[in-house]
C-alpha positions in Angstrom: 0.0 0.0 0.0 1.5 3.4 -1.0 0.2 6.6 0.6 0.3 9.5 -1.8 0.9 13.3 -0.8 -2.3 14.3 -0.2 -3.5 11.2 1.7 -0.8 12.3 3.8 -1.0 16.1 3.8 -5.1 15.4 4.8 -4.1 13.2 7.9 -1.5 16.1 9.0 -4.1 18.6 8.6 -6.4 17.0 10.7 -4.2 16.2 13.2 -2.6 19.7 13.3 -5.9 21.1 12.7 -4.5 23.2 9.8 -5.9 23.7 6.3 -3.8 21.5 4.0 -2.0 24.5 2.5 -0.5 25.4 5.3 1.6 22.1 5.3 4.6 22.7 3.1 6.6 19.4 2.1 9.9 20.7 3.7 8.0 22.4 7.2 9.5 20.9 9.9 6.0 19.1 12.0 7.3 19.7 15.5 7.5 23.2 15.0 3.9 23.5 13.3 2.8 21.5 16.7 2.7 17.8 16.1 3.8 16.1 19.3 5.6 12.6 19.9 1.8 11.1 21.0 0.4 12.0 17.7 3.5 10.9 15.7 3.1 7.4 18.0 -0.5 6.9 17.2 -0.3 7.9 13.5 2.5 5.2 13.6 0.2 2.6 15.2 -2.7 3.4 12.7 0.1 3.2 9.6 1.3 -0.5 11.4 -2.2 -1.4 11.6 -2.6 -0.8 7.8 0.6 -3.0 7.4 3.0 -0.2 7.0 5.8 -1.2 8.9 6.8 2.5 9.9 9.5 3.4 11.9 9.0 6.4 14.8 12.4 7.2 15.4 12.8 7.6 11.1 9.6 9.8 11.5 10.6 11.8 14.5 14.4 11.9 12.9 13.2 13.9 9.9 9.9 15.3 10.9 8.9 17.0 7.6 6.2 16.0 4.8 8.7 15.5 1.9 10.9 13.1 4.7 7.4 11.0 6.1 6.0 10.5 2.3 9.5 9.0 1.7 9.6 6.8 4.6 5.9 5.6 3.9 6.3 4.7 0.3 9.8 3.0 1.0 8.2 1.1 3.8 5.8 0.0 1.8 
C-alpha cells in the first residue's frame, strides 16, 4: 500500500488542525505542533494498515517530503 501526498497532507491537517496549504513538504511538524503522542499513534494506525513504519525515522526527519518518503519505501 502506497500513501500518496495528499492522503498524507489530509491526515496532517487533521491532526494539526491546519488547512492542507498550510503544510509545506519541507515544514519541519514539531515546530507547526505535532507532538511525539500523535506521531506514536499515527504510527500505530500506519502499522495497523501493514506499513511497517518506523517512529524514530519519522521523529528523525519530521517533515512532509521526509514522512511520504519513509511511507512509500516502507511499503
Amino acid at each position: 500500500m502506497t500513501v500518496t501526498e495528499l492522503e498524507l497532507r489530509e491526515t496532517l491537517a487533521a491532526v494539526l488542525n491546519r488547512p492542507t496549504r498550510e503544510i509545506a513538504g519541507d515544514a519541519n511538524l514539531v515546530l507547526l505542533g505535532i507532538s511525539s503522542l500523535e506521531i506514536m499513534r499515527l504510527v500505530s494506525r500506519w502499522r495497523r494498515q501493514k506499513l511497517p513504519v518506523s517512529f524514530e525515522a519519522l521523529v528523525t526527519e519530521p517533515t512532509l517530503d521526509q514522512w511520504l518518503a519513509h511511507l512509500n519505501a516502507a511499503a
